[in-house]
C-alpha positions as CSV (number, residue, x, y, z in Angstrom):
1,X,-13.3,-7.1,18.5
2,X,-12.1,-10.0,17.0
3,X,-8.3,-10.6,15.3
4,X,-9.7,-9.5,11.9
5,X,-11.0,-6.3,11.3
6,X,-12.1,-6.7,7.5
7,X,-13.6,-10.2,6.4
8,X,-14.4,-10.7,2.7
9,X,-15.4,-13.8,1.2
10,X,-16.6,-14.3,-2.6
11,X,-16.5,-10.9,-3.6
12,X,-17.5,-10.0,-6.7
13,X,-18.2,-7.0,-8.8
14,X,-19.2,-7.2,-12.2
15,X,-20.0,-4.0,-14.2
16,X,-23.0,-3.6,-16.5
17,X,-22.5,-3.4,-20.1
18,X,-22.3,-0.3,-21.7
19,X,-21.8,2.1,-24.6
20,X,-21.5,-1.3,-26.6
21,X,-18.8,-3.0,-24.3
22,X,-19.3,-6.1,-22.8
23,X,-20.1,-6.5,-19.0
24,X,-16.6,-5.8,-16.9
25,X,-16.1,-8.2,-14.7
26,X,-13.9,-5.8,-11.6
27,X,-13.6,-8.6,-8.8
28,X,-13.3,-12.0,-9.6
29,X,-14.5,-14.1,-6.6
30,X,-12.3,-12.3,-3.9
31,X,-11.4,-13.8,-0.5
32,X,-9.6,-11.8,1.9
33,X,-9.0,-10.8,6.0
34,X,-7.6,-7.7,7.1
35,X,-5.9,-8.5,10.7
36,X,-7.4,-5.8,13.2
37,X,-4.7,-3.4,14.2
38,X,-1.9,-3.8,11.4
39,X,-0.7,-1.7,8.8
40,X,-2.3,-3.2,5.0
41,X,-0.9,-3.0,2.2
42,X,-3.2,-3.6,-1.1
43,X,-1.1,-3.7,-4.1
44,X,-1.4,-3.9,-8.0
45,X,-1.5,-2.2,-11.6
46,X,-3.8,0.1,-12.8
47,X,-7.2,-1.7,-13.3
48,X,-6.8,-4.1,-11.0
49,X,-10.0,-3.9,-9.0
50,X,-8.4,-1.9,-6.0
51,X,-10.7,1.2,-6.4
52,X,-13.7,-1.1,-6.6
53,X,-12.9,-2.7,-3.5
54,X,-12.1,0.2,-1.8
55,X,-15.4,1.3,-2.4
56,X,-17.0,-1.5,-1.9
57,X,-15.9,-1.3,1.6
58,X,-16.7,2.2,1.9
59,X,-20.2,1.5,1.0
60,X,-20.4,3.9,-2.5
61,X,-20.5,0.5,-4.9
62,X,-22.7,-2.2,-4.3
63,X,-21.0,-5.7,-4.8
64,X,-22.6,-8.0,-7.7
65,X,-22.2,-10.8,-5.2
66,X,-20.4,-12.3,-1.4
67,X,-20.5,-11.4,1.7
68,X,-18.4,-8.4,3.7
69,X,-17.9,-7.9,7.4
70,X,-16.3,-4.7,8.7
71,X,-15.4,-5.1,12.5
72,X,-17.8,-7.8,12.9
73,X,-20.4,-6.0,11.2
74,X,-22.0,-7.5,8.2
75,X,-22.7,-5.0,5.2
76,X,-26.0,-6.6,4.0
77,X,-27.5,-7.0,7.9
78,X,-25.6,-4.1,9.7
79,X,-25.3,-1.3,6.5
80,X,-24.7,1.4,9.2
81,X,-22.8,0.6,11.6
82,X,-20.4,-1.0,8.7
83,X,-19.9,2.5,7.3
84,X,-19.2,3.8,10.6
85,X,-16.3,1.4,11.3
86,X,-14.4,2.9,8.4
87,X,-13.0,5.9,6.8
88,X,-11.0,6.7,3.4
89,X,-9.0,9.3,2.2
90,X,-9.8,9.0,-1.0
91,X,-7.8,10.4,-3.7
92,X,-9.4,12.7,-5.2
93,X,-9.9,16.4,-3.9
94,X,-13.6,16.6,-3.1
95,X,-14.5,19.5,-1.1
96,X,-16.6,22.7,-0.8
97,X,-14.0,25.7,-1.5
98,X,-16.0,28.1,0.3
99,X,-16.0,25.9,3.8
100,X,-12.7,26.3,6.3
101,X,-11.5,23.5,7.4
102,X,-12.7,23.7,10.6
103,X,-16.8,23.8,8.7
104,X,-15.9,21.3,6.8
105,X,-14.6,18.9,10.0
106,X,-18.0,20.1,11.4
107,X,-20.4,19.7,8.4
108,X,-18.8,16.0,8.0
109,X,-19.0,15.2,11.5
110,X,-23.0,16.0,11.1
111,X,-23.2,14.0,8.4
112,X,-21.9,11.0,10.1
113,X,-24.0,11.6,13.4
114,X,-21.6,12.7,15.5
115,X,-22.8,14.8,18.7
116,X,-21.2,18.1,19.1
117,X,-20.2,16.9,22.6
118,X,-17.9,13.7,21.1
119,X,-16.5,16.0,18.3
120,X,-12.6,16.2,18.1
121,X,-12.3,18.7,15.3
122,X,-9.7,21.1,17.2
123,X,-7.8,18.2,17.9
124,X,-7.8,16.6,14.5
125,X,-6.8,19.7,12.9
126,X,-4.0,19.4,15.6
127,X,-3.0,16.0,14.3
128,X,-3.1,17.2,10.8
129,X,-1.2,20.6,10.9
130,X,-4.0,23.0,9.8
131,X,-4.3,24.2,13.6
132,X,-3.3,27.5,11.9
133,X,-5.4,27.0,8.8
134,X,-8.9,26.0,10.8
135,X,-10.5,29.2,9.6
136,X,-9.0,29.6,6.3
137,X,-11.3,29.0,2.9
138,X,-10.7,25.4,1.6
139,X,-10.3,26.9,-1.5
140,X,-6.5,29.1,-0.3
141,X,-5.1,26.1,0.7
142,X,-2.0,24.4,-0.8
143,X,-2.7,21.1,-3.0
144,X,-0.8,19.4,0.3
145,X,-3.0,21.2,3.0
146,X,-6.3,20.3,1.4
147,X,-4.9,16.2,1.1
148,X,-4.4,17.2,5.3
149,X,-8.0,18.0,5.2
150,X,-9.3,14.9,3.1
151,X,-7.6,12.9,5.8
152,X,-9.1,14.9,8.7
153,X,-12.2,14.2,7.2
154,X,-11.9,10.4,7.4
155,X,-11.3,10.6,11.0
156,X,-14.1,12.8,12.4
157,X,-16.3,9.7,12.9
158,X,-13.9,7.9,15.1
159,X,-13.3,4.8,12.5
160,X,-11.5,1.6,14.2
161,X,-9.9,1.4,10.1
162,X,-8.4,4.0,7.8
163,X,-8.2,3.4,4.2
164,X,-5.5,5.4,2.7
165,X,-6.1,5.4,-1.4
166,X,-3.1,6.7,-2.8
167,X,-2.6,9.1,-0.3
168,X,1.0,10.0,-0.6
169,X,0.3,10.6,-5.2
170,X,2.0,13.7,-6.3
171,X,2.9,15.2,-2.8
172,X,6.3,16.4,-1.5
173,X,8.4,14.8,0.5
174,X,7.9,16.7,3.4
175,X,4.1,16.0,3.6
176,X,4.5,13.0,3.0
177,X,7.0,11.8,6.1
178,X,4.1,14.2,7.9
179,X,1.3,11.8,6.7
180,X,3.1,8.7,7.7
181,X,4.0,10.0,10.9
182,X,0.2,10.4,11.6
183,X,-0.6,7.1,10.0
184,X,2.2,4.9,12.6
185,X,1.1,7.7,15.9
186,X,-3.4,6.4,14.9
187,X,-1.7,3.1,14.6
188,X,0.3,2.6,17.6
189,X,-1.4,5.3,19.9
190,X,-5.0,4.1,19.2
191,X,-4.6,0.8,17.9
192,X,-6.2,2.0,14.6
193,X,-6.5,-0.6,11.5
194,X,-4.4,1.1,8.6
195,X,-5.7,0.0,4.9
196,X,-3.0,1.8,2.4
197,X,-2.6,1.3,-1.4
198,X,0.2,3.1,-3.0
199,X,2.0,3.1,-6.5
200,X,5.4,3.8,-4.3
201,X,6.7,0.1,-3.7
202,X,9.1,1.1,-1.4
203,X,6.4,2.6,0.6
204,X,4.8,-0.5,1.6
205,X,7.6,-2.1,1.8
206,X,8.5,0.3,4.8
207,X,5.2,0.3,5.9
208,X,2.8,-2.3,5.4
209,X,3.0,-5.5,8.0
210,X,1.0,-7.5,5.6
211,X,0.5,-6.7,1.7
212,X,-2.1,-8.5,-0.5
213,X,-1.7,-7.9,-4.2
214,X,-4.7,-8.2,-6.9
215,X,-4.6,-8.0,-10.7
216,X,-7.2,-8.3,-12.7
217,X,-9.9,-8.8,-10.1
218,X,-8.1,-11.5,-8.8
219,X,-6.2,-12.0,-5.4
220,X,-3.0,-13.3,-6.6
221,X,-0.6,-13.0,-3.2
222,X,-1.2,-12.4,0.1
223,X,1.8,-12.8,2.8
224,X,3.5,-10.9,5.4
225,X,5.6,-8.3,3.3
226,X,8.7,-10.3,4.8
227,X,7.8,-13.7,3.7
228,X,6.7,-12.1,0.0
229,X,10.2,-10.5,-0.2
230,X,11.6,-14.4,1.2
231,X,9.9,-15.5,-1.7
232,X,12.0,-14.1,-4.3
233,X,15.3,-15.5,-2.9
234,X,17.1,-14.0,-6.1
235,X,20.2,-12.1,-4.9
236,X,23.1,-10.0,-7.1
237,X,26.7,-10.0,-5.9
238,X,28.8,-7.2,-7.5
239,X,32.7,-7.8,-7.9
240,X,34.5,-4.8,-8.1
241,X,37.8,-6.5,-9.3
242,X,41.3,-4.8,-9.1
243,X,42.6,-4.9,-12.9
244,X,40.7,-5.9,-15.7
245,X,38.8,-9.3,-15.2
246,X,39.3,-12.3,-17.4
247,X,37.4,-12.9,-20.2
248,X,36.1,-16.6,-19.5
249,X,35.2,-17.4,-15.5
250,X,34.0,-20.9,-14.4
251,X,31.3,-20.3,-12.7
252,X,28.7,-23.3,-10.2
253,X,25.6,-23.8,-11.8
254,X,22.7,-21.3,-11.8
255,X,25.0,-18.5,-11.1
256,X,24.8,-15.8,-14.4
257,X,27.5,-13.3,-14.8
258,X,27.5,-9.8,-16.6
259,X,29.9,-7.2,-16.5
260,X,29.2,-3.7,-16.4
261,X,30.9,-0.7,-18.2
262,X,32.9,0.6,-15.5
263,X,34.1,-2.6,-14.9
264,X,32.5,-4.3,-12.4
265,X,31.1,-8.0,-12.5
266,X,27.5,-8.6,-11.1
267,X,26.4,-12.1,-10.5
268,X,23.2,-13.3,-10.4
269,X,21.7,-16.0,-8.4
270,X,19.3,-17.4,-5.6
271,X,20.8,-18.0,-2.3
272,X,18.5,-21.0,-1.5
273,X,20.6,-22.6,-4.4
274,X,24.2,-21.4,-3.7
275,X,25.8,-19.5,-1.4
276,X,27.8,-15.7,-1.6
277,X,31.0,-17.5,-0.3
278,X,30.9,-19.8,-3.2
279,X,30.4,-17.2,-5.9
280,X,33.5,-15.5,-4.2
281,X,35.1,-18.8,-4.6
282,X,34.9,-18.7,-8.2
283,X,35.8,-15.2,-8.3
284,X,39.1,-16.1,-6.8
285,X,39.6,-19.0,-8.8
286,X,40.1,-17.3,-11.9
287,X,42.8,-15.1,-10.9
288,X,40.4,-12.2,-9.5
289,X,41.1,-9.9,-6.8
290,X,38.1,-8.1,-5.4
291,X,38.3,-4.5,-4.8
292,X,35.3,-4.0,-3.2
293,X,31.9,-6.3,-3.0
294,X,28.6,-5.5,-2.2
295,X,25.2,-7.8,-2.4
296,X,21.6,-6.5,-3.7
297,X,18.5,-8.2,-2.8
298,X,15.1,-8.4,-4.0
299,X,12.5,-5.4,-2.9
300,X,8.9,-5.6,-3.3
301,X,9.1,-4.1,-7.0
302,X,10.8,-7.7,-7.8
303,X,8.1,-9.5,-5.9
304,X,5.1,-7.4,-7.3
305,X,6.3,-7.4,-11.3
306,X,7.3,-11.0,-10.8
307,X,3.6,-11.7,-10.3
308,X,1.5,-9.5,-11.8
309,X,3.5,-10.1,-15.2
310,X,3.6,-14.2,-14.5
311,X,1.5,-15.5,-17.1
């Protein structure tokens, strides 16, 4: 396999009018590779065009227009063994509630091809914690076992990529450091190619090697999460000062300053511009002892409201 495990170039999708509304244009001439073996992040609002990529890739919409490889497969020439490269956990709960979870490992496994010889179910139900559930009716499980069992299903097909849409939306806590534990063990154990969108910022920032944001059909950023967050070099330094702080403080250029009810002074600026030492400086100029000093950086929420609200 080559170093890129999704290729997508032009992509379009434009949705008929309908019901009196005019045509919706989803994906606006998208152009985007997926490095084979990394963890993805794809980021934006509501309405972005995530979903319709997703299932774009996943073969359930078909693109108005451009061209999609998925591990060297091309959609239009090689529709088959395209969808057999991939697998999503989808978001929504889409099962039979009268199959266990074993049947339904077994009746998705058939539909996908897969001899009864190659099949992993026991071992996928393993992986997913329903080893104890396999021959319970889908329809007694938990809202968190049965998002065990959507993910189970993605992988009975062997796929070399996982998307993960939403996976983690409305789950506890303890499911979900489950669900990321199996996402980093197929990532590092099997070399698998993770594809995750997530509301939860701080999610991908943890996660993701590489994030790509979209909104409104269009690919706005695309960076290694670490050079994104270098982007936004905007940093606060909060001044915890002994006593009450004087009412006018000279301060360098570019530095803003606002005080906070109990008492403390944060200062805003971008450390490309000025440096921490120098804002001290100032501090200490005008007659202020610190009591205690801490700095806050940007996260991805700065980086991904910063652009998706720009304009």
């Amino acid at each position: 396999m080559g170093e890129n495990a999704i290729e997508i170039e032009g992509l379009r999708k434009t949705y008929a009018a309908s019901a009196g509304q005019p045509p919706k244009q989803a994906l606006n001439g998208i152009d985007l590779t997926i490095p084979t073996g990394s963890i993805f992040g794809l980021l934006g609002p509501n309405g972005a065009g995530k979903s319709t990529l997703i299932n774009i890739l996943a073969g359930l919409v078909v693109k108005t227009s451009g061209r999609v490889k998925i591990w060297g497969f091309d959609q239009d020439v090689n529709p088959r063994q395209s969808r057999a490269a991939i697998g999503v956990m989808p978001q929504e709960l889409n099962m039979d509630p009268f199959l266990t979870p074993r049947g339904s490992l077994e009746v998705q496994a058939g539909l996908y091809g897969v001899p009864k010889s190659a099949r992993r179910t026991d071992e996928i139900l393993d992986l997913i914690g329903l080893g104890d559930k396999a021959s319970a009716y889908a329809r007694s499980l938990s809202g968190g076992m049965k998002r065990r069992l959507l993910l189970g299903k993605a992988l009975v097909h062997h796929p070399q990529i996982l998307v993960l849409d939403e996976p983690t939306a409305g789950v506890d806590i303890e499911l979900r450091q489950m669900l990321w534990q199996n996402v980093r063990k197929l990532n590092s154990e099997r070399g698998m190619t993770i594809i995750l969108t997530t509301h939860y910022l701080e999610e991908a920032q943890e996660m993701c090697d590489e994030i790509a944001i979209i909104n409104r059909g269009t690919l706005i950023a695309r960076d290694t999460t670490a050079n994104l967050l270098n982007k936004m070099d905007a940093k606060t330094l909060v001044v915890v000062p002994e006593g009450e702080a004087p009412a006018e403080i000279a301060l360098p250029d570019g530095v803003q300053m606002s005080r906070r009810k109990d008492g403390a002074l944060e200062f805003d600026y971008h450390r490309h511009q000025i440096s921490a030492g120098a804002v001290l400086d100032a501090v200490r100029a005008a007659g202020i002892t610190p009591r205690d000093v801490a700095t806050r950086e940007a996260d991805l929420e700065d980086v991904f409201l910063n652009l998706t609200t720009a304009g």
